[in-house]
N, C-alpha and C positions, 0 to 999 in steps of 0.2 A: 867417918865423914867423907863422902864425894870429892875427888878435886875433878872440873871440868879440865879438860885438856883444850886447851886454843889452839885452831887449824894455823898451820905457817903458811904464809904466803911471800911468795919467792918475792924481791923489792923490785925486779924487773918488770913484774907483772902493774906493781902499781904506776911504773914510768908510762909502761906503755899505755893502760887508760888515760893519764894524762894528759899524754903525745897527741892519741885518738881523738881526747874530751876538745883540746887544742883544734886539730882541724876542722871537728866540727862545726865548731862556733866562727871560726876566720870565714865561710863563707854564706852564702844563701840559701845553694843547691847543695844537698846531701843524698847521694845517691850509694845502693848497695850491688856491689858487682858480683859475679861468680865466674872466677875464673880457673876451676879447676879441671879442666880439660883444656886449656890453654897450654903446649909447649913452651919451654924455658925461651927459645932462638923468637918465636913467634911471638911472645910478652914481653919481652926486650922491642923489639923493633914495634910495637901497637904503642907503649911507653914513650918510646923517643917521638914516633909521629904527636903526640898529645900531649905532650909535655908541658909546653907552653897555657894551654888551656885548662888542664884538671891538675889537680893531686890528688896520690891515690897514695893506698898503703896498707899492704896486706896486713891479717894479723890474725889470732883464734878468734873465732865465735864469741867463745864466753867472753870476750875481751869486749869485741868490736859490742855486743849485746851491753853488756855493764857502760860502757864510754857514753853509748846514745846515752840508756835511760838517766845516766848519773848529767850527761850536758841536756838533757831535757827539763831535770828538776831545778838547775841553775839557773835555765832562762824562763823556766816556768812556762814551759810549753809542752803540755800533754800528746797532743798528737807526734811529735818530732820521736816521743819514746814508741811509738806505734811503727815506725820502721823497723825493729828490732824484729818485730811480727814475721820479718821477708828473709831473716837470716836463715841460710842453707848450703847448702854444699863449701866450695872453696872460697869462703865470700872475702870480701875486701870494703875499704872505705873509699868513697870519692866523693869531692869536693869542687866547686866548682862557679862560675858566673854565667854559667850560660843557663839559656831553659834547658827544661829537660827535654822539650821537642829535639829541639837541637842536638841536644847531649847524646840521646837517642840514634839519632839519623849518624850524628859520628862515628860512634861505636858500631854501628853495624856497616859502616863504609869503610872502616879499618879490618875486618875481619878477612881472614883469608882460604883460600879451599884447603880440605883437608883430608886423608882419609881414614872412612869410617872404621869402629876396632867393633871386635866382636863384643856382642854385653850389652852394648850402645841401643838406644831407641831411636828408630830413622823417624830424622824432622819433618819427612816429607819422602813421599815413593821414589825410590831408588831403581834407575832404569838403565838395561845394558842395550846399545843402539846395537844394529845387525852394522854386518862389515868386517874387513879384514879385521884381526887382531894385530897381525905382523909377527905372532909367536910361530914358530916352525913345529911341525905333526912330533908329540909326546905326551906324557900325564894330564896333562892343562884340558887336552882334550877331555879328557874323562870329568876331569873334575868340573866342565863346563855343566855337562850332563848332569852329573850329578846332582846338583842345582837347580836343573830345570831350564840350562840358557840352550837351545840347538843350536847345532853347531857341526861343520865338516871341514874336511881339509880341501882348499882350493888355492893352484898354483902354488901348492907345496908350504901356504902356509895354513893358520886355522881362522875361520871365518866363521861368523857367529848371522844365522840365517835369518833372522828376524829379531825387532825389538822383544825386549822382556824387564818386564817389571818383576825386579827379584828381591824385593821387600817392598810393601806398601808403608805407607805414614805410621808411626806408631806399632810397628812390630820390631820384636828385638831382632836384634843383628847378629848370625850364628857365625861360629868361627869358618867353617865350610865358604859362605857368602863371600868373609870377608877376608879372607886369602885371595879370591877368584876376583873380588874388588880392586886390591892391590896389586895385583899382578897386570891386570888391567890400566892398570894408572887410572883408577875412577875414581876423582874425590869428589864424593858428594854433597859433603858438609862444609859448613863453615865456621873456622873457629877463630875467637876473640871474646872481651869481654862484656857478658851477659848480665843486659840490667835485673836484677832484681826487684827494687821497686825507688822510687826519687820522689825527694820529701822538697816541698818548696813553698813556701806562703801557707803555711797551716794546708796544704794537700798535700795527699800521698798519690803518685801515678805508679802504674803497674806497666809494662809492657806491651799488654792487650793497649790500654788507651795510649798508650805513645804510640803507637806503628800508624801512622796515615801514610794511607793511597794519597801519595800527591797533584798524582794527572785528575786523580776522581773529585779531590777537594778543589781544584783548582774548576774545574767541570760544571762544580755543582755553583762556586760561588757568582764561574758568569754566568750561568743559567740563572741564578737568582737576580741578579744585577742586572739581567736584561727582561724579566719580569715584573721586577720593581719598577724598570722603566715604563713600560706599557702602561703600569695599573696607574700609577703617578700621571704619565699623560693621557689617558683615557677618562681620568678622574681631574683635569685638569687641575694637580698638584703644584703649587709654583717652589721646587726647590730649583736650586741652583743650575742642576746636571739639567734638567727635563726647562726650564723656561723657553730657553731660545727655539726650542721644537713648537711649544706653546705660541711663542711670538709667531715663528713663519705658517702655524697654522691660521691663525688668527688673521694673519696677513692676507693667507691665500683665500679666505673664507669671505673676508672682508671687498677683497680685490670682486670674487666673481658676485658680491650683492651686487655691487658699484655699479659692476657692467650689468650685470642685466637692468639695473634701474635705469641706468643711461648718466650713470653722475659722470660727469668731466671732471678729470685731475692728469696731473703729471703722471700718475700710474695707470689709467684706465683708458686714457684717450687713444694710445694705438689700438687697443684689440676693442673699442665701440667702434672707430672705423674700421678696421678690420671686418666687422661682425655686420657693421651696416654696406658694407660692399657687398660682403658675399647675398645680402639678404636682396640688393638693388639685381645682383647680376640672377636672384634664382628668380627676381619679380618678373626683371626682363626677357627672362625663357618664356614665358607662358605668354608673350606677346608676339605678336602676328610679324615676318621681318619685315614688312612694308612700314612698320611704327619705331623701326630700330634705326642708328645712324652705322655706319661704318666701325665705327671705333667698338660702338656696342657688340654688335656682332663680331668683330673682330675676338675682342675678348671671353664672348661664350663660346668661341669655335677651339681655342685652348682651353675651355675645363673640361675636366675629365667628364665623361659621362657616366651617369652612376643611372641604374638601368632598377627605380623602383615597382619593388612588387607589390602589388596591390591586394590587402587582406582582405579578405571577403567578411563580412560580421555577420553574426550570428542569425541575425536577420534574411541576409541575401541568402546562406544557405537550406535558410528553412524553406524559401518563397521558393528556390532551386528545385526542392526537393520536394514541394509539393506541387509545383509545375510538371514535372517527372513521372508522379502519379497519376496524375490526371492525361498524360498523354496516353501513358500504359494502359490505364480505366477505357479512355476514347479508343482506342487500337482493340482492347478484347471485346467493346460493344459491337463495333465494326464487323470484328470478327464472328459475330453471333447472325448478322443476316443472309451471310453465304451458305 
């Protein structure tokens, strides 16, 4: 007869899903960090800045994996076990009330420059500016070369003669590179802890959708906001933002019927006088000054003189132009009796 043998499982291990199953459920935002390239001095001090706003808590995988799905089947929420999907490297739990946009935008404002180790996948191309080093003529020289960085000795120390990109995005980082990195004092990276992915209202956000360009969202919304405006007042829309645009349209539209009908009101009655002045003072040009009094004249000899040119229509330049022929016609008859 078989006896099955039952796996032991340590009783700390059961605490700590609990511990886990516990944070999860205290808040709304459950978010998965990775922070295994995090130094100890540098996860101390991202901790104390965030203190106040998350809790976190590192633990195994297999742990932090069983906590979700086991507080997923409690609240009976499917999707919530679906973050377990994002667990990876040095991962962690965090907890939290803010959104994840937020939560997002903190964690990458606490991250601090670091530098890169060899093994590493650069996040982005790694570039040596030209310029002094300030290191003095020995090995270093060579090993610039070596590398691929030019470089000579000038005023006695080593200077690097132009920029160079000495890993692009996505290529690993050889130990050669990154000796030459650090000795440099170039850190290129930035380390702190790495969302994985953040569970909130039955979603799950990933990192690609949390990272907004804020000047471009910010960009786009008054682009759109000042195009809504248009179409709205073009479309004469009566909300709220767009009426009073509406009204002083309506106003100004109304005001020049008025005036050109000749309607008398408290808004129209300066510029019809106005309008009938200037029309009296262009009537009184075209009369003779012996029909004029003093004052009239007075007043036409202050307006400006506006000196119009007079369009020829389509008509004059034909009768023009067939005048013109017939002279040319009479001139080469002429010409024919000498």
């Amino acid at each position: 007869m078989e006896t099955k043998v039952k796996a032991h499982v340590a009783p700390w291990k059961f605490e700590e899903v609990k511990t886990l199953k516990g944070l999860i459920k205290s808040k709304p935002v459950v978010a998965l960090v990775d922070m295994m390239d995090v130094p100890a001095p540098q996860l101390q001090e991202i901790r104390d800045k965030i203190r106040d706003k998350v809790k976190l808590r590192m633990s195994r995988n297999t742990l932090i994996e069983r906590a979700l799905k086991e507080a997923a089947q409690e609240l009976n929420n499917p999707k919530l076990a679906e973050l377990a999907n994002y667990i990876e490297r040095g991962a962690a739990i965090l907890v939290t009330d803010m959104n994840p946009f937020k939560l997002y935008k903190m964690l990458e404002e606490n991250k601090s420059p670091a530098p890169v180790k060899a093994g590493q996948i650069a996040p982005c191309d790694i570039k040596v500016e030209k310029g002094s080093t300030g290191i003095p003529p020995g090995p270093f020289l060579s090993e610039l070369k070596r590398v691929g960085i030019p470089a000579a000795i000038e005023k006695g120390k080593i200077a690097i003669k132009e920029d160079k990109v000495v890993v692009k995005k996505g290529e690993v980082v050889s130990q050669e590179v990154a000796n030459v990195l650090n000795k440099l004092g170039i850190k290129p990276i930035k380390v702190g802890l790495d969302i994985l992915a953040v569970y909130e209202d039955g979603i799950i956000y990933t990192p690609d959708t949390l990272k907004v360009d804020e000047e471009k969202l910010y960009n786009d919304i008054q682009l759109a906001y000042q195009q809504a405006m248009n179409l709205a007042f073009n479309i004469a829309y009566p909300a709220k933002e767009v009426l009073p645009l509406l009204l002083q349209k309506a106003f100004i539209n109304a005001k020049a019927v008025a005036i050109e009908a000749c309607y008398v009101s408290k808004d129209t009655a300066p510029d019809i006088l106005a309008k009938a002045y200037a029309q009296a003072l262009a009537l009184a040009s075209k009369l003779p000054d012996e029909a004029l009094d003093e004052e009239i004249k007075e007043k036409l000899s202050s307006q400006p003189v506006v000196e119009e040119k007079k369009e020829e229509t389509p008509k004059e330049e034909e009768k023009k132009e067939e005048e013109k022929k017939e002279e040319e016609t009479a001139a080469a008859g002429l010409a024919f009796l000498f």
